[in-house]
N, C-alpha and C positions, 0 to 999 in steps of 0.2 A: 154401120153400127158404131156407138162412142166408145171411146176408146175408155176401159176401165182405168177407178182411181190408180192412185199411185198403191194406197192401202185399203185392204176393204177385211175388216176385223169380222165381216162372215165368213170369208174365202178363205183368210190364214190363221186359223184356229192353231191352237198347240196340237191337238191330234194329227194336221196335214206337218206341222213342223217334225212331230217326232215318226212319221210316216217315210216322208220326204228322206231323213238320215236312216231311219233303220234299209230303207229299200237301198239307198249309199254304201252300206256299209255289206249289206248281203249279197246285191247283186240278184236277186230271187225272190218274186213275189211271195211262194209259200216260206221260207225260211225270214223273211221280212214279215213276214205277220205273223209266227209264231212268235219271234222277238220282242213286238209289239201287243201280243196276247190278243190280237182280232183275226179273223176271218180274214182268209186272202180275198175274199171278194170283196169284203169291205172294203178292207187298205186301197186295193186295185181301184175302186171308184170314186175312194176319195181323193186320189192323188192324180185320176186323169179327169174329175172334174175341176181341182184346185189349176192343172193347167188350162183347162179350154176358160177357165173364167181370169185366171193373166193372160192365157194367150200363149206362153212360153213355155215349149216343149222342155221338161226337166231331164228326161231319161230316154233314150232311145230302148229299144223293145227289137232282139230278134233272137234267134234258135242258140246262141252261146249264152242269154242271160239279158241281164237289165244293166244300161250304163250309163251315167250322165253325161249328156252335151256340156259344150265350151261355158253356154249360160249358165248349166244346172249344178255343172262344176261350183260357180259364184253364190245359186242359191245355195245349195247344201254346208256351203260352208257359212254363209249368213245364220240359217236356219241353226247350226249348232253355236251359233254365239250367241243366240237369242234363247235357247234353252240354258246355256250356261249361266246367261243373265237372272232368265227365270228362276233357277236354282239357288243362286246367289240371293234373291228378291225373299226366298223360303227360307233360307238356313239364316237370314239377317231376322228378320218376323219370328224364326225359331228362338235365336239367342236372347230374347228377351224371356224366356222362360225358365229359369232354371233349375240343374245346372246344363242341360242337356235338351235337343228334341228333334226327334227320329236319330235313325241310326249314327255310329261312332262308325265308320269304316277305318279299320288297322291292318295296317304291312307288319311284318315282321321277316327277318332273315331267317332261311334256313339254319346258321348256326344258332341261333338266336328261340328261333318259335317253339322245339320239341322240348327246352329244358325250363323257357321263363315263363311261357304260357299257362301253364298249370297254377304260378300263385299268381300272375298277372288277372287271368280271368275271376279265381276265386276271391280277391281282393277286390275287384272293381263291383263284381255281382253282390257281396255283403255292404260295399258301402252305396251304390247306386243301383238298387234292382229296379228292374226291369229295363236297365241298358240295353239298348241291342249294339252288339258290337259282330259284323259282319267280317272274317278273317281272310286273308290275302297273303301267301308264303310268295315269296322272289328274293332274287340278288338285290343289292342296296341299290345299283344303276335301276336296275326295273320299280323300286319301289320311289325312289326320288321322281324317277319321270312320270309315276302315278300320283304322285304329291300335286307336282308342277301343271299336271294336265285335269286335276279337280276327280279324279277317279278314286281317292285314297283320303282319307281326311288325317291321318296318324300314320307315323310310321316306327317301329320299335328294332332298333340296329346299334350296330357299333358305329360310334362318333369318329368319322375321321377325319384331317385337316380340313379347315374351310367351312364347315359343316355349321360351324355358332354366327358366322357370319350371314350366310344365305337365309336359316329357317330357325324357327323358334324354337328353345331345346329346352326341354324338361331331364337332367340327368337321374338313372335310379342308381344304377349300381357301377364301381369296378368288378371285374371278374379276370381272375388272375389265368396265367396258361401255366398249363404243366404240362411235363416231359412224360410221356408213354410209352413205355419198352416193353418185350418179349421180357417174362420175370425170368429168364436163363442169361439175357443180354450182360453183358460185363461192366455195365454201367448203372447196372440195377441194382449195386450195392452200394453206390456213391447218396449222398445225404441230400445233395443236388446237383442238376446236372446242368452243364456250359450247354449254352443253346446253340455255340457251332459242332458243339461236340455231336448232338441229332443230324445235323448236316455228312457228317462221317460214316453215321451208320444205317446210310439207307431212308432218310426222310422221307416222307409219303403226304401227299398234299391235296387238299380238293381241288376240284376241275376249276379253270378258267370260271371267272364273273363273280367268284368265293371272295370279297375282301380280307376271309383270313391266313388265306391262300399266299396273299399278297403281303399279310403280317409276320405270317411263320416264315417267308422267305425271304423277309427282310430281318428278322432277327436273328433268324437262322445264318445267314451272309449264304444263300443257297444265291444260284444259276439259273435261268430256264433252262433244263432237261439236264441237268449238271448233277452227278453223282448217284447210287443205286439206289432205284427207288422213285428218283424224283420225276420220272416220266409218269408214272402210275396217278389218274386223276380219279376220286373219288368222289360222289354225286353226294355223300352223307359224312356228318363225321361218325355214325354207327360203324358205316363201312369202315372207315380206316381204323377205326377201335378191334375190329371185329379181326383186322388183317395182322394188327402187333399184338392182339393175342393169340395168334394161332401162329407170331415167330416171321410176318412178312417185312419187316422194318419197325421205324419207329417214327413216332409224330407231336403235335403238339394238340390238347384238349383243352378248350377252355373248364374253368372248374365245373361248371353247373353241367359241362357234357363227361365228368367220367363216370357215371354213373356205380352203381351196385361192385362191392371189392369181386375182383374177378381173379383167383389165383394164378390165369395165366400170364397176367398183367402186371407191371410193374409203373405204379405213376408215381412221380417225383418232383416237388417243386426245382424250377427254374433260378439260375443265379441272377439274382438282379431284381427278380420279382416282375417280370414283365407282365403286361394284361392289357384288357382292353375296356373301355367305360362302354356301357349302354344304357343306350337315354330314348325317351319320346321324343320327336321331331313334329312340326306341322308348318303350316306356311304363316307366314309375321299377321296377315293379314286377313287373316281368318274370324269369319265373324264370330265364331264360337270359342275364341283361344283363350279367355280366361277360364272358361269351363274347362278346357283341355289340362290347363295346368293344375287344376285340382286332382286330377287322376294320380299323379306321381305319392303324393302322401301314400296316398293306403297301398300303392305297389310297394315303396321302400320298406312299410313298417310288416308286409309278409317277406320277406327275401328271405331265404334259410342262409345259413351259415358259412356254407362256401365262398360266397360275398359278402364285399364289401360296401354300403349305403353311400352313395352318393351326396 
C-alpha cells in the first residue's frame, strides 16, 4: 500500500482537528461529542477513520477512558495551534469591519464585576448594540492567563505594577478605599481613619488570589495571620460588608462596593486618599485593538459619582 501524503486536506478537515482536541481534553467519547455538539458516533468515526488513513494511532481506547499516545500527544497539540491559527485568520478578516465582529469575550474581578458591570454593560449596549459581549468572573492571575492563552479577549481589573508594560491598557476610573467599621466602633466618630489604625481593630480580608487582599494588607502594614480578625478569608466583599455590620471587625471597600447607607455601618474616608485605577486590558497585538479602545469613552462618561474618570 503507498504510503499516504504528508497532507491530505480530505483527511484533516477542521472537524477531525476540533474532534481530535475535544476527545484530549475529555478523555470520553460521549462527553467529547457533546462538547463538539455531534453525535458520539459520529466523532467516534471520524477520528478512527482520520487515523487508519495517517496510519497513526492518536488515542489508545480501554475500560479507564480515552488517552493519547506518545505520537497523539504531538498531534493534539499541533492540532490546537492550527485552530488557534484559524481563529486568528477570523478575528483578522473580522477587524476589517467595524467597530467589532462576533463576540467581545470580558474577564472581570470579583471586586471589580458586581459594582462596574452594571454602567459597564449599559454604556457599551447604547453606544454599540448588538455587541455580544460573553462575561468571565476570576482572580486577575486567572484572567491574565486567559488573556495570554487567546480564551478572553478583555479583561476589566485593577492595574497593578507591570501591567502597562506587558498589555494594552485603556484606564476608566480611580476608585478610592474607604474604611468600614461596626457604627458602635470608636473610630467611627473620627472624620477619617489611619489605615494602620483598621489593622488594630480586627482587619478582615478576602481569601487568597483577591489582589485587594494583597492592597489592604499592604496599606494596612498587616501580617499573614497577624492580628484579630486577619485569619478570617472571605470569598465576597458582600461578605465581609455583611460581618462589620453586624460588629465582626473592620475592613476596607472600594467605593463603588459600599453600597446602599446601612445604619449598622460606619464608612469613613481613608487618610491619604488611597484607591486603586481600573482599566481595560488586552493583548498589544490583537487584531481588533483599536476597536477595543473605543469602548472606554462611553464607560467613563457613565461612571456615577463615587469615582473618579480616568
Amino acid at each position: 500500500m503507498a504510503t499516504p501524503a504528508l497532507f491530505d486536506p480530505r483527511a484533516t478537515t477542521i472537524p477531525v482537528l476540533r474532534y481530535l482536541v475535544a476527545l484530549a481534553d475529555h478523555g470520553h467519547f460521549g462527553r467529547a461529542a457533546a462538547a463538539a455538539g455531534v453525535a458520539q458516533s459520529t466523532l467516534s468515526a471520524v477520528v478512527a477513520d482520520w487515523e487508519q488513513r495517517l496510519r497513526c494511532p492518536v488515542f489508545t481506547r480501554d475500560r479507564r477512558g480515552v488517552h493519547p499516545t506518545p505520537a497523539g500527544e504531538r498531534i493534539i497539540a499541533a492540532a490546537r495551534h492550527a485552530l488557534a491559527a484559524l481563529a486568528e485568520v477570523e478575528a483578522v478578516a473580522g477587524s476589517a469591519k467595524p467597530p467589532f465582529f462576533g463576540p467581545v469575550r470580558l474577564g472581570v474581578i470579583p471586586t471589580v464585576g458586581p459594582y462596574a458591570l452594571p454602567f459597564v454593560t449599559s454604556a457599551l449596549a447604547e453606544t454599540f448594540p448588538g455587541l455580544e459581549l460573553p462575561l468571565r468572573e476570576a482572580t486577575t492571575a486567572e484572567l491574565l492567563a486567559a488573556l495570554e492563552g487567546g480564551r478572553l479577549d478583555l479583561a476589566l481589573l485593577a492595574l497593578l505594577p507591570g501591567m502597562e508594560a506587558r498589555w494594552a491598557v485603556a484606564p476608566l476610573y480611580h476608585e478610592p478605599f474607604l474604611a468600614a467599621l461596626p457604627a458602635r466602633h470608636p473610630l467611627a466618630g473620627e472624620a477619617e481613619i489611619q489605615p494602620e489604625a483598621l489593622f488594630d481593630s480586627g482587619l478582615l480580608l478576602l481569601d487568597e488570589g483577591h489582589c485587594l487582599r494583597e492592597q489592604a494588607m499592604s496599606l494596612c502594614r498587616a501580617r499573614p495571620g497577624a492580628g484579630t480578625g486577619a485569619d478570617f478569608r472571605a470569598t465576597s466583599l458582600e461578605t465581609l460588608r455583611q460581618i462589620v455590620a453586624a460588629g465582626g471587625g473592620t475592613t476596607l471597600l472600594p467605593a463603588l462596593a459600599v453600597g446602599e447607607p446601612d445604619p449598622r455601618l460606619a464608612v469613613r474616608p481613608l487618610a491619604g486618599g488611597p484607591g486603586r485605577d481600573i482599566a481595560l486590558i488586552w493583548r498589544r497585538n490583537d487584531p481588533r485593538a483599536a476597536a477595543y479602545q473605543q469602548l472606554a469613552g462611553p464607560i467613563r462618561k457613565r461612571l456615577p459619582a463615587a469615582v473618579r474618570r480616568a
